[in-house]
Every structure is written in C-alpha cells, then in structure tokens.
Chimera marker file (.cmm) of the C-alpha trace (Angstrom):
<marker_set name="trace">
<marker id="1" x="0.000" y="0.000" z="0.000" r="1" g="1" b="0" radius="0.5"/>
<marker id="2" x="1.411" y="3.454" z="-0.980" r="1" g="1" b="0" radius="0.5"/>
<marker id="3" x="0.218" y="6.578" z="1.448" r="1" g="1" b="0" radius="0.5"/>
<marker id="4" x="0.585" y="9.502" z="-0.026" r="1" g="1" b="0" radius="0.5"/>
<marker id="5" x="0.977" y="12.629" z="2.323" r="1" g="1" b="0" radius="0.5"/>
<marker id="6" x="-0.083" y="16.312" z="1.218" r="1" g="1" b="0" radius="0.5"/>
<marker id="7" x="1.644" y="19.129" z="3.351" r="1" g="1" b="0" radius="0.5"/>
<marker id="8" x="-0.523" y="22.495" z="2.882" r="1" g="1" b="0" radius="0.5"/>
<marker id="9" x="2.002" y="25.886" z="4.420" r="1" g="1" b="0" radius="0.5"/>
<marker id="10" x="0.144" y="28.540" z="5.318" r="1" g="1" b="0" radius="0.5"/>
<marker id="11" x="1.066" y="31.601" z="3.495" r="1" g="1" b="0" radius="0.5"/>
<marker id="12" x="2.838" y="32.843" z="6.684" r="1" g="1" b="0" radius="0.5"/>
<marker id="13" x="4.923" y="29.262" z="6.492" r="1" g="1" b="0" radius="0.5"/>
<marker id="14" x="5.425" y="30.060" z="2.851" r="1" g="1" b="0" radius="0.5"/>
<marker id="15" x="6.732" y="33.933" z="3.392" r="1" g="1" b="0" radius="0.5"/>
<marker id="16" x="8.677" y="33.179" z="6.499" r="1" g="1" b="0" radius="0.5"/>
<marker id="17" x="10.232" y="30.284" z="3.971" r="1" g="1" b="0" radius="0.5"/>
<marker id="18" x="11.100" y="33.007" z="1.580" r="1" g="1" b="0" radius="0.5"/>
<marker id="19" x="12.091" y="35.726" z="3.508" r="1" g="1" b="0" radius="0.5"/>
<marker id="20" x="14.578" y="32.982" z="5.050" r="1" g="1" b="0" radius="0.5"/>
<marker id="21" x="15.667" y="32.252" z="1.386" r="1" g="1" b="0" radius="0.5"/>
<marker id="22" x="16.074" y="35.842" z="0.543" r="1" g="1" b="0" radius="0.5"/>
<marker id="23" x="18.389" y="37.050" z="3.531" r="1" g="1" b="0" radius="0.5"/>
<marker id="24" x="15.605" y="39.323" z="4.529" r="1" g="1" b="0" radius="0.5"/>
<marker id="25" x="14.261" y="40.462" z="8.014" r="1" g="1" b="0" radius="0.5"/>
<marker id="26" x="10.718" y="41.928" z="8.583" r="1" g="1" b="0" radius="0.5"/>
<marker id="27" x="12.542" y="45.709" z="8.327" r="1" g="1" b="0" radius="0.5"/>
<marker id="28" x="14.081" y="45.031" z="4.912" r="1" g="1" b="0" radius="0.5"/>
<marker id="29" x="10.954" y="43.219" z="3.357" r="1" g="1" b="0" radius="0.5"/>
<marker id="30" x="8.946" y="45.932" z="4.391" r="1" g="1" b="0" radius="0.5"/>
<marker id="31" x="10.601" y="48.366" z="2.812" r="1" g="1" b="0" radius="0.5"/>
<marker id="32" x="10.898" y="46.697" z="-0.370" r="1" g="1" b="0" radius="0.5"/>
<marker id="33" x="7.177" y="46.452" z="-0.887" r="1" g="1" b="0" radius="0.5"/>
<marker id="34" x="6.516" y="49.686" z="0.614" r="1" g="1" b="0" radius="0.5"/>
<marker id="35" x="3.991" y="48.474" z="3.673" r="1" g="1" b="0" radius="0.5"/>
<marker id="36" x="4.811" y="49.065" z="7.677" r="1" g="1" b="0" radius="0.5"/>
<marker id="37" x="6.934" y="47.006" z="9.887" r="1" g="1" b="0" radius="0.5"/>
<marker id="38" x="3.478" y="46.024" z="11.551" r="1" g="1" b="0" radius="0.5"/>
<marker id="39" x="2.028" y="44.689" z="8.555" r="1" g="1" b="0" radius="0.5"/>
<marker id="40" x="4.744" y="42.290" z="7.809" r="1" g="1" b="0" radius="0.5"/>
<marker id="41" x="4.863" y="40.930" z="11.123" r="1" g="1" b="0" radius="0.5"/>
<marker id="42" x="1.030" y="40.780" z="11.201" r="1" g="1" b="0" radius="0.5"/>
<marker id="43" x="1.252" y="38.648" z="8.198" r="1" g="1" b="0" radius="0.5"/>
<marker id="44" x="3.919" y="36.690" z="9.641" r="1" g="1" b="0" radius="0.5"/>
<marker id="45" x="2.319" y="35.929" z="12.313" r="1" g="1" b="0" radius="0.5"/>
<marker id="46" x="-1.299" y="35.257" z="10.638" r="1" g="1" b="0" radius="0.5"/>
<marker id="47" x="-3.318" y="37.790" z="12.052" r="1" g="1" b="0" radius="0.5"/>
<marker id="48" x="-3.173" y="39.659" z="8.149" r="1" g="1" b="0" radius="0.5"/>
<marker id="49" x="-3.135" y="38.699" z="4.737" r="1" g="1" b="0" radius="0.5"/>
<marker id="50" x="-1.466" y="40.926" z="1.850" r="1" g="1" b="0" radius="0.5"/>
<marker id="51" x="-3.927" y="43.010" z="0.183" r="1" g="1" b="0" radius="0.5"/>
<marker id="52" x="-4.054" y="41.678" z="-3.610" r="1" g="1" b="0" radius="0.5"/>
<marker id="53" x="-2.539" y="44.865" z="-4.680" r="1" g="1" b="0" radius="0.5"/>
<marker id="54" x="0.849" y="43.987" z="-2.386" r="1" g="1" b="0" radius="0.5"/>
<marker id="55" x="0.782" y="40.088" z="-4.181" r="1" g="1" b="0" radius="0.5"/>
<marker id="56" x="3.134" y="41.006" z="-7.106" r="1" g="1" b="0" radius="0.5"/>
<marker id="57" x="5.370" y="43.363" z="-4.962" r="1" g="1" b="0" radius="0.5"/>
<marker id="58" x="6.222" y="40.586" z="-2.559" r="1" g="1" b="0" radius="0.5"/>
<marker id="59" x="6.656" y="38.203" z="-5.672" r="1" g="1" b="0" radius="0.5"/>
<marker id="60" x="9.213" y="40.811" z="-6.741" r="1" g="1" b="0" radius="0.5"/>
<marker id="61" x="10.938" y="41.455" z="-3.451" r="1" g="1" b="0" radius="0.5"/>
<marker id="62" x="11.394" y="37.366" z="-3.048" r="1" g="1" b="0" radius="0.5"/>
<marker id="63" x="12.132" y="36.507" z="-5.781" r="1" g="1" b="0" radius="0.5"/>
<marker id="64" x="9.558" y="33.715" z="-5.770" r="1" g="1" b="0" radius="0.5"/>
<marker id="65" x="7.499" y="32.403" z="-8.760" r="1" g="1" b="0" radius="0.5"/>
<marker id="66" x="4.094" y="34.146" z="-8.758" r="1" g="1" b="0" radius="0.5"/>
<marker id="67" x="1.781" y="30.743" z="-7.043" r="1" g="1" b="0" radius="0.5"/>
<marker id="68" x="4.418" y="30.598" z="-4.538" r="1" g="1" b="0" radius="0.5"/>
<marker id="69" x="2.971" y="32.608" z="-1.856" r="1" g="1" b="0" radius="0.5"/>
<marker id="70" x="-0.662" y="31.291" z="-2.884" r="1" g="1" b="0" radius="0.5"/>
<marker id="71" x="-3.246" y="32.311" z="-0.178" r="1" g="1" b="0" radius="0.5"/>
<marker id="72" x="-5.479" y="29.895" z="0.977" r="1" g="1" b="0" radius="0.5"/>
<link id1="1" id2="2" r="1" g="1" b="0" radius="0.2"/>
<link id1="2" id2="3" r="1" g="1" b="0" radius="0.2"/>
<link id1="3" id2="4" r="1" g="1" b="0" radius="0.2"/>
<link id1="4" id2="5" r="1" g="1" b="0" radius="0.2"/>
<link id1="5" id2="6" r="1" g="1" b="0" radius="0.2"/>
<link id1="6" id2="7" r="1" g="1" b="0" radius="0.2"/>
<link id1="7" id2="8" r="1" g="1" b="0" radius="0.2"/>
<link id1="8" id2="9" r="1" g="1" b="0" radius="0.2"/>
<link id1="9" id2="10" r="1" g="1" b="0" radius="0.2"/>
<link id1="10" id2="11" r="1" g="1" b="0" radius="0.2"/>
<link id1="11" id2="12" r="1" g="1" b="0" radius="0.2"/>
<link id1="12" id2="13" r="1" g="1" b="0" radius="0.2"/>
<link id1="13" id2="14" r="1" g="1" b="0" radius="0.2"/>
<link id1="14" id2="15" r="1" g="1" b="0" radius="0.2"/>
<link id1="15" id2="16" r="1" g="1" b="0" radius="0.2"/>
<link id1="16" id2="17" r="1" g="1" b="0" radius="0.2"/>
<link id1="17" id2="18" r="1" g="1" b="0" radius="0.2"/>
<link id1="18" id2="19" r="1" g="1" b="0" radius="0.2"/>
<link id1="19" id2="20" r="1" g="1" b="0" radius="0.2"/>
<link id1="20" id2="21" r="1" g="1" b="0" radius="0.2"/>
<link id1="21" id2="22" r="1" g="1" b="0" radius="0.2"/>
<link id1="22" id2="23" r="1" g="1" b="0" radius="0.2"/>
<link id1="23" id2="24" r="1" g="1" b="0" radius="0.2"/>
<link id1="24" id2="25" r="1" g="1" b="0" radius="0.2"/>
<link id1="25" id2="26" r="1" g="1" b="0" radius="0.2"/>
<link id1="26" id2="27" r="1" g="1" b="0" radius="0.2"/>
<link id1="27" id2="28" r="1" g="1" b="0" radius="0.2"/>
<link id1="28" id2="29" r="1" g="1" b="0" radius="0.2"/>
<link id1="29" id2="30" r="1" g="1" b="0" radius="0.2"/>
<link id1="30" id2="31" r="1" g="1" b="0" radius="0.2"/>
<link id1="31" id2="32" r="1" g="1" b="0" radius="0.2"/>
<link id1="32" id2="33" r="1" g="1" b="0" radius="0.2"/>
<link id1="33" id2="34" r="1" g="1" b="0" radius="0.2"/>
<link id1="34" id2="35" r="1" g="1" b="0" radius="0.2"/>
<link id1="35" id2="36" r="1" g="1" b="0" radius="0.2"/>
<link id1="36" id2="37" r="1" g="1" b="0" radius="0.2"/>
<link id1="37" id2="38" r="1" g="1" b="0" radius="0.2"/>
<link id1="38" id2="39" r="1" g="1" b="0" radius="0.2"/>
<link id1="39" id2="40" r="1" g="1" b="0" radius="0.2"/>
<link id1="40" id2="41" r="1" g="1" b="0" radius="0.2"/>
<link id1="41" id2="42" r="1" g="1" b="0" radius="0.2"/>
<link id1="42" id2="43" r="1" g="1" b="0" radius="0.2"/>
<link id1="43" id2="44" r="1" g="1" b="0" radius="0.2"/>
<link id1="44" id2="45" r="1" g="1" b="0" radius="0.2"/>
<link id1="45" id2="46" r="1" g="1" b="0" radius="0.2"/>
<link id1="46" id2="47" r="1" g="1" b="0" radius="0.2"/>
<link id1="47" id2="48" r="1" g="1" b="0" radius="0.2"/>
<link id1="48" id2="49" r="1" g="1" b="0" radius="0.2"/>
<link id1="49" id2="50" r="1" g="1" b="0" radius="0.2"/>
<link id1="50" id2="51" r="1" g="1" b="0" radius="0.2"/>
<link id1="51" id2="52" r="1" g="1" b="0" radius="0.2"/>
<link id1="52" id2="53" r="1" g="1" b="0" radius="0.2"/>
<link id1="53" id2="54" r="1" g="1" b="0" radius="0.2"/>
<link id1="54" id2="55" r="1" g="1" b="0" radius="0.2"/>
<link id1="55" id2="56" r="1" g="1" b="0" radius="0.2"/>
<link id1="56" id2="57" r="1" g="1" b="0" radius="0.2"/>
<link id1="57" id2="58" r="1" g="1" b="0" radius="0.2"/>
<link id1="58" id2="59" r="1" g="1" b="0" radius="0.2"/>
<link id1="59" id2="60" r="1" g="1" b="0" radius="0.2"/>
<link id1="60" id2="61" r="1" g="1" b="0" radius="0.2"/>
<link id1="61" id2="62" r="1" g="1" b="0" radius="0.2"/>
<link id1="62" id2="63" r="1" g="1" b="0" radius="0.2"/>
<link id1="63" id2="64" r="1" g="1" b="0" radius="0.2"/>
<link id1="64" id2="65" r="1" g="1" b="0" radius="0.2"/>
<link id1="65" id2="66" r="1" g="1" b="0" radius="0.2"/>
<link id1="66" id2="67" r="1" g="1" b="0" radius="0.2"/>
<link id1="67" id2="68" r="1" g="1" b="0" radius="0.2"/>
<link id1="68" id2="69" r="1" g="1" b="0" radius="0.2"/>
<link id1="69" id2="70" r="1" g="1" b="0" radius="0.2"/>
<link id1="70" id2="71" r="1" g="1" b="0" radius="0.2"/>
<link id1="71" id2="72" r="1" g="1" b="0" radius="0.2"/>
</marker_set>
C-alpha cells in the first residue's frame, strides 16, 4: 500500500520560507514592498493577509514564482 501525504504551508509558512531564502528580516521586506513594519509581522504571524494589490510586490521582493505565496 502506498500513502501519499499532502503538506498544505500557510502563506505565513510560505513567506517566512522566503524571507529565510532571501536574507531578509521583517525591516528590509517591508521596505521593499513599501507596507509598515506592523504589517509584515502581522502577516507573519497570521493575524493579516497581503492586500491583492501587495501580491506582485512581494513576488518581486522574493524573488519567488508568482503561485508561490498562494493564499489559501
């Protein structure tokens, strides 16, 4: 019998990943895409999720292909 296991990241699993990646701390990333401090660590912590406008500006600033940071 073959099990096959799915592992779903949350989109603050998935930035965190990046940001990781990317050398970047909540300060730099936020002033790559132009958003507060707060915001980024609201979204890294869950609490937010980037408004659709901020999508392809964190794409950008991680350098991540565009369904990478998918939002669930």
């Amino acid at each position: 019998m073959i099990a096959f296991f799915f592992f779903f990241f949350t989109f603050a699993e998935q930035l965190k990943s990046a940001m990781e990646n990317q050398g970047l701390d909540s300060i730099a990333l936020a002033e790559r895409v132009g958003v507060s401090v707060v915001t980024v660590k609201r979204w890294l912590n869950g609490t937010y999720q980037p408004r659709h406008v901020n999508l392809p500006k964190l794409i950008c600033a991680l350098q991540v292909p565009a369904d990478y940071l998918c939002i669930e």
